[in-house]
C-alpha positions in Angstrom: 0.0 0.0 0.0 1.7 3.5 -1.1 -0.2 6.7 -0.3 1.0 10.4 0.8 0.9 11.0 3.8 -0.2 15.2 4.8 1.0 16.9 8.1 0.6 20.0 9.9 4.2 21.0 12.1 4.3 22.6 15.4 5.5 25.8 13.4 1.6 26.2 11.3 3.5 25.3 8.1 2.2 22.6 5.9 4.3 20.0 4.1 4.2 16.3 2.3 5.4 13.0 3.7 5.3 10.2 1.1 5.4 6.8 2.5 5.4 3.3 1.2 4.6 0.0 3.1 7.4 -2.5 3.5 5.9 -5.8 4.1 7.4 -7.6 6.9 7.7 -11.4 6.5 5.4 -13.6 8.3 6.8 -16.1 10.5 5.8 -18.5 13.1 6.0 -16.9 16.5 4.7 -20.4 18.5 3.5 -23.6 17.9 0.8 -25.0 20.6 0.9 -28.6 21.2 -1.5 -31.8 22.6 -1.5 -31.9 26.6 1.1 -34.7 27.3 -0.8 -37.6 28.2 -1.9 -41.2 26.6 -3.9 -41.3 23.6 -5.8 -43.9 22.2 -7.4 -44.7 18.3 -9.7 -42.2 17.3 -8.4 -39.9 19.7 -7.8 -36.6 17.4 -4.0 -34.6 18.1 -4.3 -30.9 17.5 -1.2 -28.7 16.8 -1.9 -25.1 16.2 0.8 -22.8 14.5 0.8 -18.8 15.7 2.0 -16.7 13.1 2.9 -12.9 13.5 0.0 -11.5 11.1 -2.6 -13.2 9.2 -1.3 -15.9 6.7 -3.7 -17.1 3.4 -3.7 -21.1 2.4 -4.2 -22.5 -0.3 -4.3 -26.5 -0.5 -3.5 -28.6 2.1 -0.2 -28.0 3.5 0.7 -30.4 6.5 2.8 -31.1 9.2 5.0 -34.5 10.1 4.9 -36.5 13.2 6.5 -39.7 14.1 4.7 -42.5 15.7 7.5 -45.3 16.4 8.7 -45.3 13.7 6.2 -44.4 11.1 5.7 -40.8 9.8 2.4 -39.4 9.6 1.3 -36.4 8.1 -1.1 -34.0 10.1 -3.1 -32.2 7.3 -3.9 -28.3 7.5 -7.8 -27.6 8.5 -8.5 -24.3 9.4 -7.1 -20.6 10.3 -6.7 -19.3 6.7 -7.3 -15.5 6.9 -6.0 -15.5 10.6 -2.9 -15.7 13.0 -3.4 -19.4 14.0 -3.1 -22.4 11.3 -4.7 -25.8 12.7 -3.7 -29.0 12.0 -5.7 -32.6 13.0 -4.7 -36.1 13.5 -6.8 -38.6 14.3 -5.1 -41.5 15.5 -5.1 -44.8 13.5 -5.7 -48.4 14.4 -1.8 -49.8 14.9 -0.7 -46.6 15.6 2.0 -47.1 18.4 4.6 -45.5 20.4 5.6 -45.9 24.0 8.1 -43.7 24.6 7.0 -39.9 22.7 5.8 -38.8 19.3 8.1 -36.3 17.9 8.1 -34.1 15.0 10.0 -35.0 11.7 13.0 -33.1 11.7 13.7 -31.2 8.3 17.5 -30.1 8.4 17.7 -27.5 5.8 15.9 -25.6 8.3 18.4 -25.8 11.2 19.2 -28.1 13.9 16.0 -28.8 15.7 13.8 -27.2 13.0 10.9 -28.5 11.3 8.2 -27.5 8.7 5.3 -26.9 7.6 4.9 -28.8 4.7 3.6 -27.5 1.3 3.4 -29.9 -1.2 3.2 -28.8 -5.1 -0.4 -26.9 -5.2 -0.3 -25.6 -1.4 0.7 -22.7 -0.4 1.2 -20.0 2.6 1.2 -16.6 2.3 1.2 -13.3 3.9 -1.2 -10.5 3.7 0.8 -9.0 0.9 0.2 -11.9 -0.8 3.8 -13.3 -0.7 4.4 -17.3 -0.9 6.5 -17.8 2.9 9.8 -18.6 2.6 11.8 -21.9 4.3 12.5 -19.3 7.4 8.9 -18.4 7.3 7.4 -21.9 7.5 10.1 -23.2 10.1 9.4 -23.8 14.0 12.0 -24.8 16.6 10.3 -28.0 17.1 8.4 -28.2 20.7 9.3 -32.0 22.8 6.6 -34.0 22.4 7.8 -36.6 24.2 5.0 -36.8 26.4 1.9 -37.8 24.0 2.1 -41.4 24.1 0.2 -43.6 21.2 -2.1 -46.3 22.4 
């Protein structure tokens, strides 16, 4: 958004001020997890992703847990036009782990980073309408090492 900007100074003079808007990049400022506890099939996990300013989606972008040893993805289902993405699993029959889910690491984001995924025909963007960047779609990931699986 450019405009001009009109002021009045201190002095009774008049003047111009133009202005443009630089978009800030969104990023993820938190991401809210399960309560630790046991969980059992059917039982739905519910990870919500806090952004700094509203973020637009198109597709289904998702997340990726591991249960044992099997990664699952954890599909997008609400938040687009606001400052919190959530994202739904609903535990599966043979789903199993005794010891913690965690989230899949992805490395080109850092040590301890993961992502949110966007597979070809999903996207994230800002309110300028910019597709995030890796940085943007990263999270330090949170320990879930609590949330045991059936």
């Amino acid at each position: 958004m450019n405009g001009t900007l009109f002021f009045q100074a201190n002095d009774g003079t008049t003047g111009e001020e133009l202005w443009a808007h630089v978009p800030a990049p969104a990023q993820i400022v938190q991401v809210l997890v399960p309560a630790n506890g046991h969980y059992v099939t059917g039982n739905v996990l519910t990870f919500q992703v806090v952004f700094n300013q509203p973020v637009f989606v198109t597709g289904t972008p998702h997340l990726r847990i591991i249960i044992g040893s099997t990664v699952r993805f954890v599909p997008y289902v609400s938040g687009h036009g606001t400052h919190q993405l959530v994202f739904s699993y609903v535990i599966q029959p043979g789903d199993s782990d005794t010891d913690g889910i965690a989230f899949q690491p992805y490395p080109p984001a850092g040590a301890g980073r993961s992502v949110i995924f966007r597979p070809s025909g999903t996207s994230v963007r800002d309110a300028d309408g910019i597709d995030l960047t890796l940085a943007g779609v990263s999270f330090l990931m949170p320990n879930l090492s609590g949330i045991t699986i059936n």
